[in-house]
C-alpha positions in Angstrom: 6.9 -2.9 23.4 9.9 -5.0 23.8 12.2 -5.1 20.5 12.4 -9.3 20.2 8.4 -9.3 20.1 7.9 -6.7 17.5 6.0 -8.4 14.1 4.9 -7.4 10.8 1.1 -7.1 12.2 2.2 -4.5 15.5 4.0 -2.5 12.6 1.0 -2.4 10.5 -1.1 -1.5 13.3 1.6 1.2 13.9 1.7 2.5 11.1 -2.1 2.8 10.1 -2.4 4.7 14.0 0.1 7.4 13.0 -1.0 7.9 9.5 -4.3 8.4 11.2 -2.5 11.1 13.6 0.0 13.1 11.2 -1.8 12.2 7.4 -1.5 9.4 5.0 1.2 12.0 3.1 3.1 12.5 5.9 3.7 8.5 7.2 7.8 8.1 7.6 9.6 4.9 8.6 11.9 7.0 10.7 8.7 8.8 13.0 6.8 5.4 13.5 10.4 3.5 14.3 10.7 6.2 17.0 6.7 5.2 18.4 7.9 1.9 18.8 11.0 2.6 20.5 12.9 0.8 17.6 15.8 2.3 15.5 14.2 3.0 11.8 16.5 -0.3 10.1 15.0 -2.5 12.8 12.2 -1.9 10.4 12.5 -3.6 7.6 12.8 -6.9 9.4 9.3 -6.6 9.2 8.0 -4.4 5.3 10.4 -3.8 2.7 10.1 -0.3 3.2 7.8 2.6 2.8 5.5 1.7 -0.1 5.0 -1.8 1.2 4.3 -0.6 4.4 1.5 1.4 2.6 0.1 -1.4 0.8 -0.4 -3.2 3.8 -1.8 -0.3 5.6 -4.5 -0.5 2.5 -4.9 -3.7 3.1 -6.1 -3.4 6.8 -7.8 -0.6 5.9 -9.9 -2.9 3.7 -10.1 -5.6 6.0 -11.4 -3.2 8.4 -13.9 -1.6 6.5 -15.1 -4.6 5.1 -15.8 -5.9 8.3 -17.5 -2.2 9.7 -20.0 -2.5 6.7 -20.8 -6.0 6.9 -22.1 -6.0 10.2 -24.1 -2.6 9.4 -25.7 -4.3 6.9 -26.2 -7.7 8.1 -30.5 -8.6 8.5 -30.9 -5.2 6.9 -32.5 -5.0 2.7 -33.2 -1.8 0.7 -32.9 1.6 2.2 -31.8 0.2 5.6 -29.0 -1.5 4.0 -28.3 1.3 2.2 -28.2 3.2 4.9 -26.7 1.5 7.1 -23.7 0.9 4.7 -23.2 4.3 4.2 -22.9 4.9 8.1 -20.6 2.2 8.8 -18.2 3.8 5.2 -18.6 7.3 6.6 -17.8 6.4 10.1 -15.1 4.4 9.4 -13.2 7.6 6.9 -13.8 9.8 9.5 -12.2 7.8 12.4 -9.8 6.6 10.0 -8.6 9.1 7.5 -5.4 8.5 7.6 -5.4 4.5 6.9 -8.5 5.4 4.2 -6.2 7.3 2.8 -3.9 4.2 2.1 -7.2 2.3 -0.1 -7.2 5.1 -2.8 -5.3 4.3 -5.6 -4.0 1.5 -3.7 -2.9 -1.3 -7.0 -4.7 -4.2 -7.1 -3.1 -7.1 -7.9 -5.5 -10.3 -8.4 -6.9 -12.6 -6.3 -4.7 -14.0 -3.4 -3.5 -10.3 -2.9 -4.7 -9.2 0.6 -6.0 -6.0 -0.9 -7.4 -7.1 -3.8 -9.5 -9.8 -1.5 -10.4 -7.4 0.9 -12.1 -4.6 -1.5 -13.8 -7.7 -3.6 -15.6 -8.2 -0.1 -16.5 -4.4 0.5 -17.7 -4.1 -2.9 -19.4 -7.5 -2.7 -21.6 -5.9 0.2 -22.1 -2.8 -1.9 -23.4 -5.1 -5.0 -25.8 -7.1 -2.5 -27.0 -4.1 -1.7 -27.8 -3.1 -5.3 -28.9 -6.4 -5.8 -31.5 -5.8 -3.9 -32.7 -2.5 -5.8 -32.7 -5.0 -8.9 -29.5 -3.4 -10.5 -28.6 -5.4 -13.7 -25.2 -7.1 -13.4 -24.6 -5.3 -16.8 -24.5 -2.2 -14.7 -23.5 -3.2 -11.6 -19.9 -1.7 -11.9 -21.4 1.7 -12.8 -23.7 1.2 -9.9 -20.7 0.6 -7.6 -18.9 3.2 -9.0 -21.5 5.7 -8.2 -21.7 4.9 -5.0 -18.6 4.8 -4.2 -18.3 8.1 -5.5 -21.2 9.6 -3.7 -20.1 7.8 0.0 -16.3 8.6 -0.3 -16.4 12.0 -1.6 -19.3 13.1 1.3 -16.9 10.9 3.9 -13.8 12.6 2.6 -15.0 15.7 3.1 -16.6 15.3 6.5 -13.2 13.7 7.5 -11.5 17.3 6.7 -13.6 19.7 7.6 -15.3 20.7 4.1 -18.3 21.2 5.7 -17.7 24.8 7.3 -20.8 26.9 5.6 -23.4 25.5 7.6 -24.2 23.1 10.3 -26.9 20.3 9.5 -24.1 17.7 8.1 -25.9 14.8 9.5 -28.7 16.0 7.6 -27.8 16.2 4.7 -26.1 13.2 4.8 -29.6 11.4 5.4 -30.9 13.3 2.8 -28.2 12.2 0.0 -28.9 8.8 1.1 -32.7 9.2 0.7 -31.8 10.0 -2.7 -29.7 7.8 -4.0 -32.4 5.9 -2.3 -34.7 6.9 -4.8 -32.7 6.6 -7.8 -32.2 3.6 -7.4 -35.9 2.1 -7.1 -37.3 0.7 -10.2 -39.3 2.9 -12.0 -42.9 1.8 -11.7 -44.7 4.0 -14.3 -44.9 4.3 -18.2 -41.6 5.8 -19.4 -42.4 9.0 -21.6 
């Protein structure tokens, strides 16, 4: 890539590739100035440096998520949705662990923040979805955290290899999402 057309968004982009190569951990200014053929201070014409190059990363991480489980979800209600989000979260960590990497912990800031915009959406999918189940707005944020919980750790752990006992990791994947599935169906008889 010629130097005079090098913006903000290629470095990004840039960025989030090689900390899906080498590790979230291990993302240098110095190593991704060298992948665009750049010396490292030509950099900073563009982020103000390391942790701002991470936010951003975050932020297109979001963005791109976002977008992965809307359109898994979209004509889809109850256990398909549900289903269906999980898919697109888990496909997206695995093929993008690196970039993930960049949402956890990531500060939020308000709205008008790129990254704060872009998780409201993600988790605006995930509340439609538990909408759906009936989930109380009272308990909607435990909800979401639960499932986040549930999808990210499963997805974190596929993404690294955590799975080495025993094959059948799509299968239980189906099965975790047949019971959350479950658990989150209104209870229909008497409670004792």
């Amino acid at each position: 890539m010629p130097r005079g057309r090098l913006t903000a968004t290629d470095v990004v982009r840039a960025g989030a590739e090689l900390a899906d190569e080498v590790g979230y951990q291990d993302l240098a200014m110095g190593a991704l100035a060298q992948r665009l053929g750049v010396r490292t201070p030509s950099l900073y014409k563009h982020v103000d440096g390391l942790d701002d190059l991470r936010r951003r990363i975050a932020a297109l991480a979001m963005t791109e998520l976002g977008e992965a489980v809307r359109a898994a979800i979209q004509g889809n209600a109850g256990s398909d949705a549900l289903a269906a989000f999980a898919r697109a979260f888990a496909t997206y960590v695995t093929a993008h662990p690196g970039r993930y990497t960049a949402t956890i912990g990531a500060e939020l800031t308000g709205p008008g923040d790129d990254l704060y915009d872009a998780s409201a959406r993600v988790l605006e999918s995930m509340a439609a979805i538990l909408r759906g189940y009936g989930v109380e707005e009272s308990e909607m944020d435990h909800a979401l955290r639960t499932l986040r919980c549930l999808f990210h750790g499963f997805a974190a752990l596929q993404a690294s290899n955590g799975f080495q006992w025993s094959g059948g990791v799509d299968e239980s994947f189906d099965w975790m999402i047949g019971f959350v599935d479950r658990g989150l169906r209104p209870e229909t008889g008497p409670k004792t």
